[in-house]
C-alpha positions as CSV (number, residue, x, y, z in Angstrom):
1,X,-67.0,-122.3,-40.7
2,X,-64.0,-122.9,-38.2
3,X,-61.5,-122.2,-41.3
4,X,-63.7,-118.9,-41.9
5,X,-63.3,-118.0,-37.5
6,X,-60.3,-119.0,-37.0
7,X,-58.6,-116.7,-39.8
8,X,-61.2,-113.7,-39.5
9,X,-60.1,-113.6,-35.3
10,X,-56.3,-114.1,-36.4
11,X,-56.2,-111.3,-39.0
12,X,-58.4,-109.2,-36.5
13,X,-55.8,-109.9,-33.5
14,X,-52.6,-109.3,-35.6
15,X,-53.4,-106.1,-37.1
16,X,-55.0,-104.5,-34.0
17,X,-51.7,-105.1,-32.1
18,X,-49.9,-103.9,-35.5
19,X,-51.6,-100.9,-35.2
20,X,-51.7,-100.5,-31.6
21,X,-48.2,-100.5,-31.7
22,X,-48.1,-97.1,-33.5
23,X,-51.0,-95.6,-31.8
24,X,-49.1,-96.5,-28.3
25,X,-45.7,-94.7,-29.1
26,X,-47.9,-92.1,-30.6
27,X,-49.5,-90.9,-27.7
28,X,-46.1,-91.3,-25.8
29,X,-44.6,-88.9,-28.0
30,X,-47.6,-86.6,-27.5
31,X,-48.5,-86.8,-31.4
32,X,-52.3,-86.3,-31.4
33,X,-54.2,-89.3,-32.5
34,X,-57.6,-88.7,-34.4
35,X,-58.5,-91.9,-35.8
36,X,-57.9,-96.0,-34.6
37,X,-59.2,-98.0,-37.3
38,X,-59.2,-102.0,-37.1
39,X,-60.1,-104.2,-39.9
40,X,-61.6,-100.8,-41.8
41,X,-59.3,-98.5,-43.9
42,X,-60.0,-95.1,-45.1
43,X,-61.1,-95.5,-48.6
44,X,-63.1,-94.8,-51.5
45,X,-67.0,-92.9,-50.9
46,X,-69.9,-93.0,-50.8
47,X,-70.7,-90.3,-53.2
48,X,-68.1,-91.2,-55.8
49,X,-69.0,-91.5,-59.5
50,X,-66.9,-95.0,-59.7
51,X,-68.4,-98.0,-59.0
52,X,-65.0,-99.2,-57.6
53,X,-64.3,-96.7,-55.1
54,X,-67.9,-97.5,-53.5
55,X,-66.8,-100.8,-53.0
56,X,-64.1,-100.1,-51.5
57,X,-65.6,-97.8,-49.4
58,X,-68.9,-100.2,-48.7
59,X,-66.5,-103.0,-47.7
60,X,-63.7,-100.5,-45.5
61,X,-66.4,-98.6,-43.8
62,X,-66.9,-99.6,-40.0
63,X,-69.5,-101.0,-38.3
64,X,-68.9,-100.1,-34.7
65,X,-67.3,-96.3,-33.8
66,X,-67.1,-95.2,-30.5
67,X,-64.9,-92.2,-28.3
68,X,-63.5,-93.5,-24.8
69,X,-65.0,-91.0,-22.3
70,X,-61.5,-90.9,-20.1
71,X,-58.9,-90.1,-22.9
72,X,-54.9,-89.5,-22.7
73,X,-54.1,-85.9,-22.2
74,X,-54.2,-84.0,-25.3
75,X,-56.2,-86.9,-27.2
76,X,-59.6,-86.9,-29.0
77,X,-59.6,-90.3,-30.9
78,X,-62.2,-91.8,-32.5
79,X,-61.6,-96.1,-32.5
80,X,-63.6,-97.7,-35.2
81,X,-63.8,-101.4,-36.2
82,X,-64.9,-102.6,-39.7
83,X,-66.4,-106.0,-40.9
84,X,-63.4,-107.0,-43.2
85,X,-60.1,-108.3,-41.5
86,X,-58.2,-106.9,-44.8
87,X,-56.1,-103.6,-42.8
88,X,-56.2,-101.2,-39.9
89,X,-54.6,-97.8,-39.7
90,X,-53.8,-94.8,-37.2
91,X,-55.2,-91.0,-38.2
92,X,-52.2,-88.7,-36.8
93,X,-52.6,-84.4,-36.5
94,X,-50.4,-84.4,-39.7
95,X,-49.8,-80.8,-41.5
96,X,-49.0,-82.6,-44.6
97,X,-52.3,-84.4,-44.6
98,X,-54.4,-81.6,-43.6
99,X,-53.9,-78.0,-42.6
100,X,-53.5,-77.9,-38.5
101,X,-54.2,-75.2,-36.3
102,X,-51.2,-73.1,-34.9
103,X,-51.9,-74.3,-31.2
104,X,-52.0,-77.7,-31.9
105,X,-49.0,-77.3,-34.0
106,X,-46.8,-79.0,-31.2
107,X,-48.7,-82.3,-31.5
108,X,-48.6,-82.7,-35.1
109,X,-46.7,-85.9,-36.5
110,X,-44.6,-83.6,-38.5
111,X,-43.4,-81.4,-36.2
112,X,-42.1,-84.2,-33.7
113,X,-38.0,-85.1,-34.1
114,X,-36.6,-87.4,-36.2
115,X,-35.9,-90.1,-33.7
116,X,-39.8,-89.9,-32.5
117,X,-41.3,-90.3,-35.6
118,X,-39.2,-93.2,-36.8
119,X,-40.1,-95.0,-33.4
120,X,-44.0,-94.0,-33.8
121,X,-43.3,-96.0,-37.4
122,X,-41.2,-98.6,-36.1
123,X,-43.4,-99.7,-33.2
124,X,-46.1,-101.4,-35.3
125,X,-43.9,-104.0,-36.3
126,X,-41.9,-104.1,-33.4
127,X,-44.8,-105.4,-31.4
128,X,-45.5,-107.8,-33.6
129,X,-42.4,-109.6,-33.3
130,X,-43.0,-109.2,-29.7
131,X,-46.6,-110.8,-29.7
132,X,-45.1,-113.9,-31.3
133,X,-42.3,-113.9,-28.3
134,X,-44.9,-114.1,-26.1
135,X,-47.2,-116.6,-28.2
136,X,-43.9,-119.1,-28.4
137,X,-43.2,-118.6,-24.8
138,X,-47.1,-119.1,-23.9
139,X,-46.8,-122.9,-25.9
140,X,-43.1,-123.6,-23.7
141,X,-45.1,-122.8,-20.8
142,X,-48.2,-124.5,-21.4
143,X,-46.6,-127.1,-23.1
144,X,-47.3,-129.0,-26.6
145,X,-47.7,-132.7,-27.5
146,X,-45.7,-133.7,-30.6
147,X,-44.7,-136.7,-32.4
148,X,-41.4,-138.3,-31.0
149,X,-38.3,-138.0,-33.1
150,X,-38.3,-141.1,-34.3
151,X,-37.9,-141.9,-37.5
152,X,-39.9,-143.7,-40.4
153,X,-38.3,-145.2,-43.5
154,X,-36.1,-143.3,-45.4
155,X,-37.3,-142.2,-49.0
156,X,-35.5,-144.5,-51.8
157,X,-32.6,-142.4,-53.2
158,X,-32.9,-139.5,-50.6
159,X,-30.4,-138.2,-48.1
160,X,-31.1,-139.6,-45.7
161,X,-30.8,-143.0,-47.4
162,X,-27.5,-141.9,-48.4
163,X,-26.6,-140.9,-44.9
164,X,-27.0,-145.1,-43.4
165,X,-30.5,-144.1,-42.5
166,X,-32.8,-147.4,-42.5
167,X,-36.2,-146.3,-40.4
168,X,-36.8,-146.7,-36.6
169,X,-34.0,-144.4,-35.4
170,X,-34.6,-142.1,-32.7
171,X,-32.8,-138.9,-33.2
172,X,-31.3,-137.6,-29.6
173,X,-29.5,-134.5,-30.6
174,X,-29.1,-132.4,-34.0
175,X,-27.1,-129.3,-34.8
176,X,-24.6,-127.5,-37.4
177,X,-21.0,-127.5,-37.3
178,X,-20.2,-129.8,-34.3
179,X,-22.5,-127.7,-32.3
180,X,-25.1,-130.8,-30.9
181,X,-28.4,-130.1,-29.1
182,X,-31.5,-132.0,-27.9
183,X,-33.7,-132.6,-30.0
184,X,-37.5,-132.5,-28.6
185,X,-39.6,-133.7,-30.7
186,X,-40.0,-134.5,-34.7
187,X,-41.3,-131.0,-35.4
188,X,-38.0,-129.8,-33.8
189,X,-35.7,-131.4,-36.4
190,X,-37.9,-130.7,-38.9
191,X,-37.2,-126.9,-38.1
192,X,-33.5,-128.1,-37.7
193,X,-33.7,-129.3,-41.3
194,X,-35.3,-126.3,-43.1
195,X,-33.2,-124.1,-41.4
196,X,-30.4,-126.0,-43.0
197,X,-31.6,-126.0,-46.2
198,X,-32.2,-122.3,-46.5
199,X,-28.8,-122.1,-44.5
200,X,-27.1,-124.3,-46.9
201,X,-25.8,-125.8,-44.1
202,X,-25.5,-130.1,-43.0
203,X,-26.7,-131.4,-40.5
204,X,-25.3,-133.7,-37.6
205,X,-27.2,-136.0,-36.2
206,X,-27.1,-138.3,-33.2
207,X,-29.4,-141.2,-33.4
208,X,-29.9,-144.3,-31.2
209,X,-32.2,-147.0,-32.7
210,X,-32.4,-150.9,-34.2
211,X,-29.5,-152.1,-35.4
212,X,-26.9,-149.2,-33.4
213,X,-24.7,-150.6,-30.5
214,X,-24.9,-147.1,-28.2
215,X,-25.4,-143.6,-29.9
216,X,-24.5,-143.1,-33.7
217,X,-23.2,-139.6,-35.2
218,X,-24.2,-139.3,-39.1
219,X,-24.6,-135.9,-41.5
220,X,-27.6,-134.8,-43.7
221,X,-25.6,-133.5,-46.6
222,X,-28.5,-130.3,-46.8
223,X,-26.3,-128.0,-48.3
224,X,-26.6,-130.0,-51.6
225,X,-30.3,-129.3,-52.0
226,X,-29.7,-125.3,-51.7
227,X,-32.7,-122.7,-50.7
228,X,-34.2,-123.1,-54.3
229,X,-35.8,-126.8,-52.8
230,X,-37.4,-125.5,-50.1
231,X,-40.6,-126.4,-50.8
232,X,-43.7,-128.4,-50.0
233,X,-41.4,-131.7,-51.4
234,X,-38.4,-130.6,-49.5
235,X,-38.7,-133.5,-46.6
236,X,-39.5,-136.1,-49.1
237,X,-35.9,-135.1,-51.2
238,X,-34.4,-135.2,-47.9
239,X,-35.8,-138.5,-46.9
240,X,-36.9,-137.6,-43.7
241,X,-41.0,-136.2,-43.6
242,X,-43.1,-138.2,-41.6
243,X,-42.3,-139.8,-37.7
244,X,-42.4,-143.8,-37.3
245,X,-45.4,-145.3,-36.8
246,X,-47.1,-149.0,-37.5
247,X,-48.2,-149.9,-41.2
248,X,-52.0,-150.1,-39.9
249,X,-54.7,-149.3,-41.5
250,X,-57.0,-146.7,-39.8
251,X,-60.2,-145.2,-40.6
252,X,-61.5,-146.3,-43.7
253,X,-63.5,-144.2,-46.3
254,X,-66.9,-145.9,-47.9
255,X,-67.1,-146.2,-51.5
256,X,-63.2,-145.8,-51.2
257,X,-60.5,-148.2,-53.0
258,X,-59.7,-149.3,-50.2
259,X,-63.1,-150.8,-48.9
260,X,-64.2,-151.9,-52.0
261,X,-61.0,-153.9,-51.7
262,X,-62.0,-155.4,-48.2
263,X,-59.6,-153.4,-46.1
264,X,-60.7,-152.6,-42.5
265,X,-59.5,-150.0,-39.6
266,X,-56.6,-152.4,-37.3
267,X,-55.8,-154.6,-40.5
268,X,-51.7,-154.6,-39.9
269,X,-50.2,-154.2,-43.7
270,X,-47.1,-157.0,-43.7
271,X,-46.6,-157.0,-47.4
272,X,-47.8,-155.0,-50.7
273,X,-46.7,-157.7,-53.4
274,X,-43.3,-158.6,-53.0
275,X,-42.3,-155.5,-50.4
276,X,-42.3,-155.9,-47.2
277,X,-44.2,-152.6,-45.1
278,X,-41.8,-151.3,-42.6
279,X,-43.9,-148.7,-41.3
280,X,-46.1,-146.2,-41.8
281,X,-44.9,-143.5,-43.6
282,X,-43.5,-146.2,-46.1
283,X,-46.7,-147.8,-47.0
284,X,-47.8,-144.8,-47.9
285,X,-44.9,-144.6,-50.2
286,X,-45.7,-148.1,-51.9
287,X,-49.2,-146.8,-52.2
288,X,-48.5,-143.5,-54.0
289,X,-46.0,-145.9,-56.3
290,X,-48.9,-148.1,-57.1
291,X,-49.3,-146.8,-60.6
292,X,-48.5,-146.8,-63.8
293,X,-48.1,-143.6,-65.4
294,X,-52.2,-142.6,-65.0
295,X,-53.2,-146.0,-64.8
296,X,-53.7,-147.4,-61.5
297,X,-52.0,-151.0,-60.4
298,X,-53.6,-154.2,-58.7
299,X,-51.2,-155.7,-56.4
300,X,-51.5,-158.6,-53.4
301,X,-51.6,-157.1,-50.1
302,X,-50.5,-159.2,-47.2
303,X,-52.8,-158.6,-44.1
304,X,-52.6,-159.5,-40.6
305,X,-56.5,-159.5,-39.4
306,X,-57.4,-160.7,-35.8
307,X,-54.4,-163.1,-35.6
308,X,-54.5,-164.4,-39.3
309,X,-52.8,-164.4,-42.2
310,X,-55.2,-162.7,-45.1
311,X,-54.4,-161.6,-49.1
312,X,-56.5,-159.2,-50.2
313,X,-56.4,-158.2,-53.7
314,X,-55.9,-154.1,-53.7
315,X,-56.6,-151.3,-56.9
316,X,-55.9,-147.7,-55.8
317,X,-57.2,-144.7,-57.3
318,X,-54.8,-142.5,-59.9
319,X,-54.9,-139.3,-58.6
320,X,-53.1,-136.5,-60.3
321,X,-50.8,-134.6,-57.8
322,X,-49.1,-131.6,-59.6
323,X,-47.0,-133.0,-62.6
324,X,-47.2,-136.6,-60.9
325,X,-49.8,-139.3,-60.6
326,X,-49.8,-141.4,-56.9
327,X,-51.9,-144.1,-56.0
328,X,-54.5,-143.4,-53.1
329,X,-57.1,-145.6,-51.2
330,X,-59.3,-143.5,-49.3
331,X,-58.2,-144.7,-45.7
332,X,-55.9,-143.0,-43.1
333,X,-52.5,-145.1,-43.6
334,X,-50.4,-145.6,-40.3
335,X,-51.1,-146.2,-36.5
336,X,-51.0,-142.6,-34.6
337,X,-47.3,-141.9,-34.1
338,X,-45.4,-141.5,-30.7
339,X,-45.8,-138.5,-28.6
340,X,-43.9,-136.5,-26.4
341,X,-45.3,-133.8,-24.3
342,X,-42.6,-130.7,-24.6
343,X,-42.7,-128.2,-21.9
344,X,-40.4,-125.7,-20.5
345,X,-39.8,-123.4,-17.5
346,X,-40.5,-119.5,-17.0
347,X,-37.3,-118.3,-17.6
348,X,-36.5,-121.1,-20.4
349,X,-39.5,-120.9,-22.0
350,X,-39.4,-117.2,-21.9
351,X,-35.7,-117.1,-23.5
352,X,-36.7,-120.4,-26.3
353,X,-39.7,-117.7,-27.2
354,X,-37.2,-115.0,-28.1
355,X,-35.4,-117.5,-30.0
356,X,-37.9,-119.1,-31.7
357,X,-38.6,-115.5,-32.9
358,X,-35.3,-115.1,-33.9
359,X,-34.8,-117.9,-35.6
360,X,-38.4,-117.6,-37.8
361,X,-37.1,-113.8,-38.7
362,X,-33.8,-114.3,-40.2
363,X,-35.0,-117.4,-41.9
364,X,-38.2,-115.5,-43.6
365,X,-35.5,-112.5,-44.3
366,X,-33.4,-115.0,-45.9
367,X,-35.8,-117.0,-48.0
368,X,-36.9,-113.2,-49.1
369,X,-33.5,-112.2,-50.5
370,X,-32.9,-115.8,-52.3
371,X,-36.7,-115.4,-54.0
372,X,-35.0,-111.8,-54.7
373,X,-32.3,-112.8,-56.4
374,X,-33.5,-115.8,-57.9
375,X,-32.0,-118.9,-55.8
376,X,-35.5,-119.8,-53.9
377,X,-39.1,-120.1,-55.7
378,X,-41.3,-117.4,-55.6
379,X,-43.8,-120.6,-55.1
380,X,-43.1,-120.2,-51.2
381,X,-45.3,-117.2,-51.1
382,X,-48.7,-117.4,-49.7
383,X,-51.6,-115.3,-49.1
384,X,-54.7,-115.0,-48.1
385,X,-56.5,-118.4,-48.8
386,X,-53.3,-120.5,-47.8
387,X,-53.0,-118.6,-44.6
388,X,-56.9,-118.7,-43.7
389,X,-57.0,-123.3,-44.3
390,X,-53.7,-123.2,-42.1
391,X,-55.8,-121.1,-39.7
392,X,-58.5,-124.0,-39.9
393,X,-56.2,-126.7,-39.4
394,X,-54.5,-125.3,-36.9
395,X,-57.5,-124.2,-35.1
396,X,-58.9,-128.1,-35.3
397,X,-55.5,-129.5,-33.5
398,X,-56.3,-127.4,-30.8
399,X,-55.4,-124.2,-28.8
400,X,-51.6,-124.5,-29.0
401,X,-51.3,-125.1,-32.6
402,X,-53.3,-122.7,-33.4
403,X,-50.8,-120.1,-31.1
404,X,-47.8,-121.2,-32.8
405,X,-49.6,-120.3,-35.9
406,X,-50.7,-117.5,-34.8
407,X,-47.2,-116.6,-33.8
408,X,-46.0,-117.5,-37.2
409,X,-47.8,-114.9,-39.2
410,X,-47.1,-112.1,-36.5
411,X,-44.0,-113.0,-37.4
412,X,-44.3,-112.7,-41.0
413,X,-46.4,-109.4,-39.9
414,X,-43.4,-107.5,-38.3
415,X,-40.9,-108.8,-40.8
416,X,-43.0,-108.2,-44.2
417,X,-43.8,-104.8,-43.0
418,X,-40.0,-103.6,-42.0
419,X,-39.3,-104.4,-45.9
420,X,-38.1,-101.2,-47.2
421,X,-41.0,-100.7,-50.1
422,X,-42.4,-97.3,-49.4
423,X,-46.0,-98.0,-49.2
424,X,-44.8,-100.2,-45.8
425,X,-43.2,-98.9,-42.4
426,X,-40.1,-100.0,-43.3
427,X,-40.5,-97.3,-46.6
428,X,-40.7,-94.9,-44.6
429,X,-38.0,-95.6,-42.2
430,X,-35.5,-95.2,-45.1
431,X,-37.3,-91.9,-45.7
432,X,-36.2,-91.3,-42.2
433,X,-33.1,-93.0,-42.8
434,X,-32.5,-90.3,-46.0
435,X,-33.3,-87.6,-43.5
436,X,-30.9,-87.9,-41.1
437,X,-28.1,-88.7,-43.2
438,X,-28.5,-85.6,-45.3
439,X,-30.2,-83.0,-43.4
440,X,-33.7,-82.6,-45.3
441,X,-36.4,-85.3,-46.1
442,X,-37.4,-86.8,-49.3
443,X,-38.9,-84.8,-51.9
444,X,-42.9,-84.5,-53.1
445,X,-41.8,-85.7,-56.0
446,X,-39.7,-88.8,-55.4
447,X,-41.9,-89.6,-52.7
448,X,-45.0,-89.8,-55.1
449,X,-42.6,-92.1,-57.3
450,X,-41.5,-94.1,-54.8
451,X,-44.8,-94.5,-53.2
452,X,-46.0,-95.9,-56.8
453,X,-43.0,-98.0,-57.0
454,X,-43.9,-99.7,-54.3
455,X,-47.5,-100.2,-54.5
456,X,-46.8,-101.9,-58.6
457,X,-44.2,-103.9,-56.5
458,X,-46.6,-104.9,-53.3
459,X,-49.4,-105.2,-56.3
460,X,-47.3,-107.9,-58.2
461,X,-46.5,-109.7,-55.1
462,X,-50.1,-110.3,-53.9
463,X,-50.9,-111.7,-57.2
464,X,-48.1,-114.1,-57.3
465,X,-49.7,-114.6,-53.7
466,X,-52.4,-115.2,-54.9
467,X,-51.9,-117.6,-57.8
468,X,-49.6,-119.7,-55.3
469,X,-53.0,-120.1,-53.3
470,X,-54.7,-121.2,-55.9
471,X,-52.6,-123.6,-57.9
472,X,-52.2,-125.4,-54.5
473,X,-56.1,-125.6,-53.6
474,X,-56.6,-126.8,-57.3
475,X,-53.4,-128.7,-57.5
């Protein structure tokens, strides 16, 4: 039910500010606005012959309409809100919509300058990219607990292996080209690290820890993985995906492997057969490794219980993850990890937000033109059912998570929507684009192509959307 809240208020949020955006710069231009829709769109009806278009129009229709009594000058709009959080739009006096009466010529769409109309269009994403700046600098201010940079093991054969890495280090600063930084927290230089990924860039970092006499300098070598790798395994390739924490055992599952096998919550794992657990985020290495091929294997753990030396003979369950079969015991792995409150100023906080914003935009515009031309996975797009159990997650770690979420997808929002496909804003700011470079604006019939175009294009995308969703909830 949280999962089913938390996405149906996000959705509703994003696109009212989306669309508020336009509606705001509309009446500033004095365009006349006739309709406000949220979470409703303007389709299908009632009385149609096909079944499909009253669907559409059973599931667009709004449930709540209403016309403010005190109005801006020259306006007459209706605001409607729908059941659905699947679209919104703004209803503008349009003469090439619907025939408009010569006195209210003047505040037709239309009839407004070049440089209005493209800002009317432009605002909608705009404001979404401001809504996350605001979101971001809202956490800086308020302040967000994260696990300290500290890290776990290394991954056998990763980078970070390769880099002198061993498992305990605490990373002080991190940055590209010489260019160091303080590093907050572990979700910091795991931002650090997909940017440099994407980038194709390494990545210097300074680390103080066991075994280092004062600070150490070392480089990630990330521009060897390359933008195609950025995926869900990205972290583990790299070596570096979960913060140090103590190989303990904590809840435990009944009817699991691991009670069946005698394991209890605050039984410190020393050994799994001859290995010795180093932390954490290892043990749960050796536990995925505790197979063979789909076969899970028995092996000797070495406990310490209450002060005592126990061996407790341990099968794990073969679970099939992807292409790949990992051992799994049905009990949280690994004490709760170090955390670190990180909290900023007004002005810092403020400035980090616009940043962060930054930051998220170039890398999604990025990671867009590699899946474009082939060097990223189309595998990293998402859609609906991935972004409504991040919603629920995010939601369930409480009210600043689910902020930087929330900033994320405005984020996504602003940027997805200045893509220059014509059914989106950004389509018709190259119309716009068209029209002041040559004089006149696109023609009824190129604009009907290119609206279709772009609809088979924004059509194939949701489906490979929506197959990504649904090989990862299966998968």
């Amino acid at each position: 039910m949280l999962t089913v809240v938390a996405f149906v208020i996000a959705l509703g949020l994003l696109i009212a500010v989306h669309e508020y955006g336009h509606y705001r710069v509309a009446v500033a231009c004095g365009v006349k606005v006739e309709c406000f829709g949220v979470c409703t769109l303007p389709l299908g009806s009632p009385d149609s012959a096909s079944r499909f278009d009253r669907f559409l129009w059973w599931i667009s229709k709004p449930v709540l309409r209403w016309k403010p009594r005190r109005q801006h000058p020259g306006q007459d709009t209706e605001f409607s809100i729908g059941l659905f959080p699947f679209g919104g739009y703004v209803s503008m006096l349009n003469e090439q919509v619907a025939p408009v009466a010569p006195e209210e010529r003047h505040r037709a769409f239309n009839t407004k300058p070049l440089r209005q109309r493209a800002a009317i269009v432009a605002a909608g994403p705009l404001i979404n990219l401001l809504l996350a700046v605001l979101l971001y600098s809202v956490v800086n201010w308020v302040g967000v607990q994260e696990p300290s940079p500290v890290l776990g093991q290394p991954v056998a054969g990763s980078l970070a292996a390769e880099a002198g890495l061993k498992g305990g280090e605490r990373v002080t600063r991190a940055g590209f080209g010489g260019e160091l930084s303080e590093v907050a927290s572990f979700e910091d230089l795991r931002w650090r690290m997909t940017r440099g990924v994407i980038d194709g860039r390494d990545l210097t970092l300074e680390v103080t820890g066991p075994g280092t006499q004062g600070a150490q300098t070392l480089a990630l070598p990330l521009g060897r993985l390359g933008a195609s790798e950025a995926d869900p395994q990205m972290f583990r390739r790299i070596g570096i995906w979960a913060p140090w924490t103590r190989p303990e055992i904590g809840e435990v599952m009944a009817d699991g492997a691991g009670a069946r096998a005698g394991l209890r919550e605050g039984d410190r794992v020393l050994a799994i057969g001859e290995t010795p657990a180093v932390d954490g985020p290892q043990l749960r290495e050796l536990i995925r490794a505790s197979v063979n091929g789909k076969e899970p294997r028995t092996q000797i753990w070495r406990i310490e219980r209450d002060g005592q030396i126990v061996n407790l003979e341990v099968t794990p369950e073969a679970r099939q993850e992807g292409d790949a079969w990992v051992g799994r015991i049905a009990a949280y792995v690994g004490s709760a990890p170090e955390m670190v409150t990180v909290r900023r100023g007004a002005l810092d906080g403020l400035w980090h937000g616009v940043v962060r914003t930054w930051e998220v935009s170039v890398l999604t515009v990025r990671m867009l033109g590699k899946m474009l031309i082939g060097e990223a996975s189309l595998k990293n797009i998402s859609g609906p059912l991935t972004i409504a159990d991040y919603a629920g997650k995010s939601a369930s770690m409480g009210l600043t998570q689910y902020l930087i979420f929330l900033a994320l997808i405005s984020v996504s929002l602003g940027v997805l929507n200045l893509m220059p496909l014509p059914v989106l804003d950004g389509g018709h700011l190259m119309y716009y684009l068209w029209e002041g470079l040559t004089g006149k604006g696109v023609s009824d019939a190129w604009m009907d192509r290119l609206q279709r175009g772009g609809f088979a294009v924004l059509l194939i995308m949701m489906s490979i959307a929506l197959y990504n969703d649904v090989t990862r909830l299966l998968g």
